[in-house]
N, CA, C and O atoms as a GROMACS GRO file, in nm:
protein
  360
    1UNK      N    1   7.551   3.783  12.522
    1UNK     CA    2   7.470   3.743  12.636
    1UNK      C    3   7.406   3.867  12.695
    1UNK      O    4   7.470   3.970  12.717
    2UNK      N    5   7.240   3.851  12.727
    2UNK     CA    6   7.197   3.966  12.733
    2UNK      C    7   7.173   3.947  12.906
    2UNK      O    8   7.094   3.864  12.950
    3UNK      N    9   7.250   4.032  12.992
    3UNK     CA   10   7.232   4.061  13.171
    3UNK      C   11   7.164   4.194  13.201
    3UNK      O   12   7.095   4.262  13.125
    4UNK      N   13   7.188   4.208  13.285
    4UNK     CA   14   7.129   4.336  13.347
    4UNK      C   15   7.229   4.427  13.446
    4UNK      O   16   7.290   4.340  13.507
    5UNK      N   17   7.260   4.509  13.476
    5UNK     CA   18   7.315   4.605  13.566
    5UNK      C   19   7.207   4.692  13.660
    5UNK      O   20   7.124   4.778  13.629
    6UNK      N   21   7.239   4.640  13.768
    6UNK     CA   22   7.164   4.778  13.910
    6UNK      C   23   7.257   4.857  13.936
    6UNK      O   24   7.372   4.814  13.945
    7UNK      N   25   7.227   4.993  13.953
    7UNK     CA   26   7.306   5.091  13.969
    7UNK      C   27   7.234   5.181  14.084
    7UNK      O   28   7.119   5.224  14.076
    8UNK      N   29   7.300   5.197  14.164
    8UNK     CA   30   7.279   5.229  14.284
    8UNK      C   31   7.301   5.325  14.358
    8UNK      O   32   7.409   5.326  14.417
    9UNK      N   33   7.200   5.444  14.379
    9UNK     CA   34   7.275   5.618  14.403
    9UNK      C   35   7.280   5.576  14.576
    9UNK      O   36   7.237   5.464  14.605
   10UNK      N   37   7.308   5.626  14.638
   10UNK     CA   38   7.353   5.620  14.775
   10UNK      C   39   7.290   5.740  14.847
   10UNK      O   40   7.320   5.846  14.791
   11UNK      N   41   7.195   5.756  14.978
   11UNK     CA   42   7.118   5.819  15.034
   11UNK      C   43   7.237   5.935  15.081
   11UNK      O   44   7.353   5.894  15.081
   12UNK      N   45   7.214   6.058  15.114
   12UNK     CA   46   7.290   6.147  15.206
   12UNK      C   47   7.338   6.082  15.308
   12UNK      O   48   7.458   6.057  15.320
   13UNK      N   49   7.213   6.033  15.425
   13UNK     CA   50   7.307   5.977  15.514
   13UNK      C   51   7.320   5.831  15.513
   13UNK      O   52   7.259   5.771  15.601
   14UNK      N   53   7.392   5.760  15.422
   14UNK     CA   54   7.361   5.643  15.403
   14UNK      C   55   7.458   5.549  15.538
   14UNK      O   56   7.412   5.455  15.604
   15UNK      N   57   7.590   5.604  15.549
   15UNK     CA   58   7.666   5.560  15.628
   15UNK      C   59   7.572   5.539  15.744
   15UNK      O   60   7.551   5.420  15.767
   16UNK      N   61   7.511   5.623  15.823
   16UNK     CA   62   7.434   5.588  15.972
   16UNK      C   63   7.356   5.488  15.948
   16UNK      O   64   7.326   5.412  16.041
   17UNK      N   65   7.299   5.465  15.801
   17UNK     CA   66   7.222   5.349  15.810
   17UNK      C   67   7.265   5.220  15.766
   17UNK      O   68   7.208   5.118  15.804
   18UNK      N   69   7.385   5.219  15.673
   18UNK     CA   70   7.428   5.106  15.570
   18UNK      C   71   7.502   4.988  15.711
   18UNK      O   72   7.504   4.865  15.710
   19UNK      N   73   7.549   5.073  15.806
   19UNK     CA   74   7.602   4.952  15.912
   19UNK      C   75   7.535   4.878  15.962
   19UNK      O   76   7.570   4.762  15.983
   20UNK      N   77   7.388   4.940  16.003
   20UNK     CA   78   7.332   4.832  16.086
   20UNK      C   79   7.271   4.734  15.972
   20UNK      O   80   7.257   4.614  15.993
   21UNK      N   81   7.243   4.785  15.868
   21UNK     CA   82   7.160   4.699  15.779
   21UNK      C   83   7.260   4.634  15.706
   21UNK      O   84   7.193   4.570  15.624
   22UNK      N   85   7.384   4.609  15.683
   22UNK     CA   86   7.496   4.528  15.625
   22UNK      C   87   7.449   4.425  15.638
   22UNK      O   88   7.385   4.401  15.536
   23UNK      N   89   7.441   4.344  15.708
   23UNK     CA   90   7.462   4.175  15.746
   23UNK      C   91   7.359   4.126  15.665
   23UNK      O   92   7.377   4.023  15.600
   24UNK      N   93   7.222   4.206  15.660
   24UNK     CA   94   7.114   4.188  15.563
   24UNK      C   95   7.126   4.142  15.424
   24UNK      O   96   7.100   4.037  15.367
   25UNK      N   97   7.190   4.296  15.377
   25UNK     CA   98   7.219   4.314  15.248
   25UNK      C   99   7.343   4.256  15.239
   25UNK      O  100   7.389   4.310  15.139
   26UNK      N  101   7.417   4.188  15.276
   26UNK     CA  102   7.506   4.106  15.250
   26UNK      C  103   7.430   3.967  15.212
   26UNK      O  104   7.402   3.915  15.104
   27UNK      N  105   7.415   3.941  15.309
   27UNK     CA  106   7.304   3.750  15.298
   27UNK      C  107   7.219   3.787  15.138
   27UNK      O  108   7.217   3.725  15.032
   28UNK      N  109   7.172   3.882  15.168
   28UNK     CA  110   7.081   3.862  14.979
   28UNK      C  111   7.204   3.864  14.939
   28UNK      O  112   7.246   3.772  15.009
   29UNK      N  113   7.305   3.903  14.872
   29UNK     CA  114   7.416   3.915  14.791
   29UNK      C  115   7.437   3.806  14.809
   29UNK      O  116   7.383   3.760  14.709
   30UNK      N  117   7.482   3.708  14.869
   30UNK     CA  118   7.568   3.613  14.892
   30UNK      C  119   7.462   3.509  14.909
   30UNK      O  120   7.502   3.401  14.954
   31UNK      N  121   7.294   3.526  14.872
   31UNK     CA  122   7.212   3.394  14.861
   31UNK      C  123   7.226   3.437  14.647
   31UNK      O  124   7.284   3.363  14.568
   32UNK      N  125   7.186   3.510  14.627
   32UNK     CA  126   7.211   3.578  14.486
   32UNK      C  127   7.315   3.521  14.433
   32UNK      O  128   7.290   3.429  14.355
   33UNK      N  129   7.415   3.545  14.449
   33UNK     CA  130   7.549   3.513  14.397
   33UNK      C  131   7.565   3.345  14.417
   33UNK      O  132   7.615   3.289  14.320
   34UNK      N  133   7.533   3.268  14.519
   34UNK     CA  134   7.518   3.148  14.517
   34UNK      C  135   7.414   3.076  14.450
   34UNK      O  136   7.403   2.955  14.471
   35UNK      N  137   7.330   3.139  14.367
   35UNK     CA  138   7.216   3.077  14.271
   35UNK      C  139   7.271   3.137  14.147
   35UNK      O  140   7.205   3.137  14.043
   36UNK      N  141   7.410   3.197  14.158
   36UNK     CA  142   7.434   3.234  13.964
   36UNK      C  143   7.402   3.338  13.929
   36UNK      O  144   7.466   3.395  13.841
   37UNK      N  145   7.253   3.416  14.009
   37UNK     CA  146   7.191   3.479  13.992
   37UNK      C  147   7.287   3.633  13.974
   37UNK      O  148   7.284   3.707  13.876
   38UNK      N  149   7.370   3.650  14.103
   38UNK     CA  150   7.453   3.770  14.053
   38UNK      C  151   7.632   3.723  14.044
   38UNK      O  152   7.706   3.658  14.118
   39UNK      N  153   7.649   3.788  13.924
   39UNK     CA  154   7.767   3.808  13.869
   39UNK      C  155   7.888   3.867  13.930
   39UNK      O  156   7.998   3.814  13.948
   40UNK      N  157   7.845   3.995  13.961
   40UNK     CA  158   7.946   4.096  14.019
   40UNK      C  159   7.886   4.190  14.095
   40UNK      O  160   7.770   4.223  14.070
   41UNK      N  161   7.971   4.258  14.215
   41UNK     CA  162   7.870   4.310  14.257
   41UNK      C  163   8.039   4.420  14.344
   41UNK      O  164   8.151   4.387  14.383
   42UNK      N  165   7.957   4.556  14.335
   42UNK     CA  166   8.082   4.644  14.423
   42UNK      C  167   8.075   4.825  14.391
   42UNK      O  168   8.049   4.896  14.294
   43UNK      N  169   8.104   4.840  14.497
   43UNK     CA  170   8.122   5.039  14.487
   43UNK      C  171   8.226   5.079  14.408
   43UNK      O  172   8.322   5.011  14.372
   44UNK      N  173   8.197   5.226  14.376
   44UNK     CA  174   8.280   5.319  14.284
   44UNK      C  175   8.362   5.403  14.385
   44UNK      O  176   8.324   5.450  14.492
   45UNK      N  177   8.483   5.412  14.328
   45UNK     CA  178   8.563   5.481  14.428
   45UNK      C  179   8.502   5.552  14.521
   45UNK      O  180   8.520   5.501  14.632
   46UNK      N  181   8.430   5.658  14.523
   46UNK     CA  182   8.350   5.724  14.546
   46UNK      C  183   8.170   5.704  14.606
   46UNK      O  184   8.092   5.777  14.546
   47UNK      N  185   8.131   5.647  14.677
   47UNK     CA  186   8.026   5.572  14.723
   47UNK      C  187   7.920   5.656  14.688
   47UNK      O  188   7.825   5.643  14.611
   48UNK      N  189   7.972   5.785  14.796
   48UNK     CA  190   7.867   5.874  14.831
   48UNK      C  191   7.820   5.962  14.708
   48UNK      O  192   7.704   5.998  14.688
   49UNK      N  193   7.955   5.997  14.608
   49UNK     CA  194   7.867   6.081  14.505
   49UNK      C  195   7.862   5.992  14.391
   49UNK      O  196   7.810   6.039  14.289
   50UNK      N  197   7.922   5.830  14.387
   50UNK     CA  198   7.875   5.768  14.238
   50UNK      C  199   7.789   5.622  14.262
   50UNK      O  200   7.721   5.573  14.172
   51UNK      N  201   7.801   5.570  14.376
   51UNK     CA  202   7.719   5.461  14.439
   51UNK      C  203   7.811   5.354  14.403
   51UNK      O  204   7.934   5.353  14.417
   52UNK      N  205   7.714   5.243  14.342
   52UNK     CA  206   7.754   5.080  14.310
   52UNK      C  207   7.695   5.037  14.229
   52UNK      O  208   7.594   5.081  14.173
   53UNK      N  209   7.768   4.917  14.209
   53UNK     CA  210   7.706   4.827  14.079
   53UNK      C  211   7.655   4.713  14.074
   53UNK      O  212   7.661   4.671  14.190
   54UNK      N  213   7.618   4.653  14.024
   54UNK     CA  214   7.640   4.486  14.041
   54UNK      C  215   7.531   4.468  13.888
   54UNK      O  216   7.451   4.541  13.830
   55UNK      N  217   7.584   4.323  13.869
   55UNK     CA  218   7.579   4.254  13.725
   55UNK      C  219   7.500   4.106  13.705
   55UNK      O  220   7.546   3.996  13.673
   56UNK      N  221   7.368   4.146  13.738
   56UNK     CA  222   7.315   4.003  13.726
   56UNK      C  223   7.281   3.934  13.619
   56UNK      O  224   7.243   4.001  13.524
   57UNK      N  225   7.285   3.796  13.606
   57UNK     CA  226   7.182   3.692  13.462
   57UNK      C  227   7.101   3.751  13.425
   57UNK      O  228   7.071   3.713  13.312
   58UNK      N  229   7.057   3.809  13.450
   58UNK     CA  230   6.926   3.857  13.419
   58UNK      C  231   6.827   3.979  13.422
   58UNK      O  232   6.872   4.078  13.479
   59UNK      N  233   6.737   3.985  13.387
   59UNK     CA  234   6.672   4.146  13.467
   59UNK      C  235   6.598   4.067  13.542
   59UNK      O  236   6.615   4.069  13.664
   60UNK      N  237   6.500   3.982  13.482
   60UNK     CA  238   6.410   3.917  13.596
   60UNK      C  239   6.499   3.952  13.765
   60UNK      O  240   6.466   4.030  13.854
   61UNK      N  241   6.602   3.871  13.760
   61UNK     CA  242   6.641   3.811  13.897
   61UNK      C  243   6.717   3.932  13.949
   61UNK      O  244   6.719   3.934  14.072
   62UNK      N  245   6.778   4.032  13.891
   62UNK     CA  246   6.782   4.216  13.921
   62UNK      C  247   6.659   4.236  13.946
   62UNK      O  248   6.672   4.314  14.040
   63UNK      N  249   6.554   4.226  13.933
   63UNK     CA  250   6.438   4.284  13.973
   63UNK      C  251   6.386   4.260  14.091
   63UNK      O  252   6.344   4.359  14.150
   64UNK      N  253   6.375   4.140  14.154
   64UNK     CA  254   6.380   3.973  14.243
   64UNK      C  255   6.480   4.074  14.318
   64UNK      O  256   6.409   4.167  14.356
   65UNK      N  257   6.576   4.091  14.346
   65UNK     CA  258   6.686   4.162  14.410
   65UNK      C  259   6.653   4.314  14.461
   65UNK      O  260   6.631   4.320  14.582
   66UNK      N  261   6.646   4.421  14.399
   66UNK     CA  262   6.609   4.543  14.470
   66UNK      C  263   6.508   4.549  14.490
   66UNK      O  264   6.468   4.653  14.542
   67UNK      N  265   6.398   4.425  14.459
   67UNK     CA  266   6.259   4.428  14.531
   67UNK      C  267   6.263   4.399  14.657
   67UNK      O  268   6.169   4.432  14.728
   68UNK      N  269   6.389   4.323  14.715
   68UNK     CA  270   6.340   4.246  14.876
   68UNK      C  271   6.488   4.318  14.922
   68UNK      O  272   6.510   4.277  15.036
   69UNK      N  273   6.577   4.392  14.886
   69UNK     CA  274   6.683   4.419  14.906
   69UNK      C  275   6.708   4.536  15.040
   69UNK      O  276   6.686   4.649  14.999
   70UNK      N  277   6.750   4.534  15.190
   70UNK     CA  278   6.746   4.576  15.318
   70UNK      C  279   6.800   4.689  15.269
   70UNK      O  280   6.738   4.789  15.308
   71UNK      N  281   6.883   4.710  15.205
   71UNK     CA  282   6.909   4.867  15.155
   71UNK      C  283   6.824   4.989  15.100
   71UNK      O  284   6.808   5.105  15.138
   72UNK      N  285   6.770   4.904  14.980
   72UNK     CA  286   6.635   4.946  14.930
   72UNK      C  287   6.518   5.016  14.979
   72UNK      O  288   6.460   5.120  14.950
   73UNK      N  289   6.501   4.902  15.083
   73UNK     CA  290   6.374   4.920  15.150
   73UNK      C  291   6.398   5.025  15.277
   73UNK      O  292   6.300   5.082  15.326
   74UNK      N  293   6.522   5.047  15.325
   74UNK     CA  294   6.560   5.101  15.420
   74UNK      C  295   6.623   5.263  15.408
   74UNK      O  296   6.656   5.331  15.505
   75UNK      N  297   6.629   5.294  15.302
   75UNK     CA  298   6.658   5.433  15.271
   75UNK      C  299   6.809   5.448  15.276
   75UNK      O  300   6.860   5.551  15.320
   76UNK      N  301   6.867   5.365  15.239
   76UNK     CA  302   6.974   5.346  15.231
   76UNK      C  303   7.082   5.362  15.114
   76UNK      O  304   7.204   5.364  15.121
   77UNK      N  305   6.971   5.377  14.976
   77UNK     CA  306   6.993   5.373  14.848
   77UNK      C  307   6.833   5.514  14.766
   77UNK      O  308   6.716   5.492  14.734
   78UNK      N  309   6.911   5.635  14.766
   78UNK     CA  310   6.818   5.716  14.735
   78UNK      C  311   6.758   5.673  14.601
   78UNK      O  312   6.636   5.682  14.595
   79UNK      N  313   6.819   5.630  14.496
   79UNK     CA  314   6.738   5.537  14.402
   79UNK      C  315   6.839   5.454  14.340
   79UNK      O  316   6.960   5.446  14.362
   80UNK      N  317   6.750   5.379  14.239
   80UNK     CA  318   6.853   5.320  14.151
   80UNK      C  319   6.766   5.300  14.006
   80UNK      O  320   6.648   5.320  13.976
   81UNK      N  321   6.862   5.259  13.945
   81UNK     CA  322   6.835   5.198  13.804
   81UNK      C  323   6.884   5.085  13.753
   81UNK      O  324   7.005   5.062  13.757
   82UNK      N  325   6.783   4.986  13.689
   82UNK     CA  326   6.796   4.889  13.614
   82UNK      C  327   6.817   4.923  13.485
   82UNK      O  328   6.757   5.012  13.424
   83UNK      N  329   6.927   4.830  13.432
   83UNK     CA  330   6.972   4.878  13.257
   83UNK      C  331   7.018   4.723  13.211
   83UNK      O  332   7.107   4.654  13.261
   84UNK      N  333   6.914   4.684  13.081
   84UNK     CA  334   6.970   4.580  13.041
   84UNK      C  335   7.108   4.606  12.954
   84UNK      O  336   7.136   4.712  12.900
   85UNK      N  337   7.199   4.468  12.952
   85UNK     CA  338   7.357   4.512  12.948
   85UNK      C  339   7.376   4.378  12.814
   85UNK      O  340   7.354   4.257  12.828
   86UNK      N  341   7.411   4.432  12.721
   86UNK     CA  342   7.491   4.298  12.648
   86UNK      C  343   7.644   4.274  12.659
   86UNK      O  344   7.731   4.356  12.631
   87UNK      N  345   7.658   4.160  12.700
   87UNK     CA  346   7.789   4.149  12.737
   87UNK      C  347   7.889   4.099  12.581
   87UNK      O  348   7.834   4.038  12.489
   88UNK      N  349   7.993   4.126  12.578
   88UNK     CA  350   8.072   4.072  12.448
   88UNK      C  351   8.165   3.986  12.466
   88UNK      O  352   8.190   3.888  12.395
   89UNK      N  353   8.226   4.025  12.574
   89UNK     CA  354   8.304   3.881  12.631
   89UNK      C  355   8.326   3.883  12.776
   89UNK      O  356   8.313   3.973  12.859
   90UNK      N  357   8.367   3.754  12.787
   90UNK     CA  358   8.306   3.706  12.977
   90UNK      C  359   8.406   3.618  12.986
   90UNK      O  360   8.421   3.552  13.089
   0.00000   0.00000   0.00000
C-alpha cells in the first residue's frame, strides 16, 4: 500500500507559538483523521531537534494537509517534507 509521510522540522521558537495555535492544528488533525485521511500522527522524543510525523492515505490528502495546516502557515514548523512511503504490513 502506497501512503505518504510529513515530516516536520520544528521552528527555534516554536514553543511561544505552537500553544496558541494548538486548538487549530489539532481540529485539522482530528477533521483528517476522521475522513481516514490520516493514519498516525506524533513527535520524536525530541521535538525541537527531530520534529514529527504523521502517516497519511495518501500524498494527495498530505498535501491537502500542510497546505491549510495553522502550524505551517504560522511559523511554527521551519519546514517539512513529503515522502511517499510503501507500507508492508498494517
Amino acid at each position: 500500500m502506497k501512503l505518504a509521510v510529513v515530516l516536520y522540522q520544528t521552528a527555534d521558537d516554536f514553543a511561544a507559538k505552537a500553544t496558541a495555535l494548538f486548538p487549530a492544528h489539532k481540529a485539522r488533525l482530528d477533521e483528517f483523521h476522521a475522513s481516514g485521511d490520516l493514519l498516525m500522527v506524533g513527535t520524536f522524543d525530541n521535538i525541537a531537534k527531530d520534529g514529527s510525523m504523521a502517516v497519511f492515505a495518501s500524498r494527495a490528502a498530505a498535501e491537502k494537509f500542510v497546505d491549510g495546516d495553522p502550524f505551517l502557515l504560522n511559523g511554527v514548523v521551519r519546514s517539512h517534507e513529503i515522502r511517499d512511503w510503501n507500507e508492508i504490513y498494517s
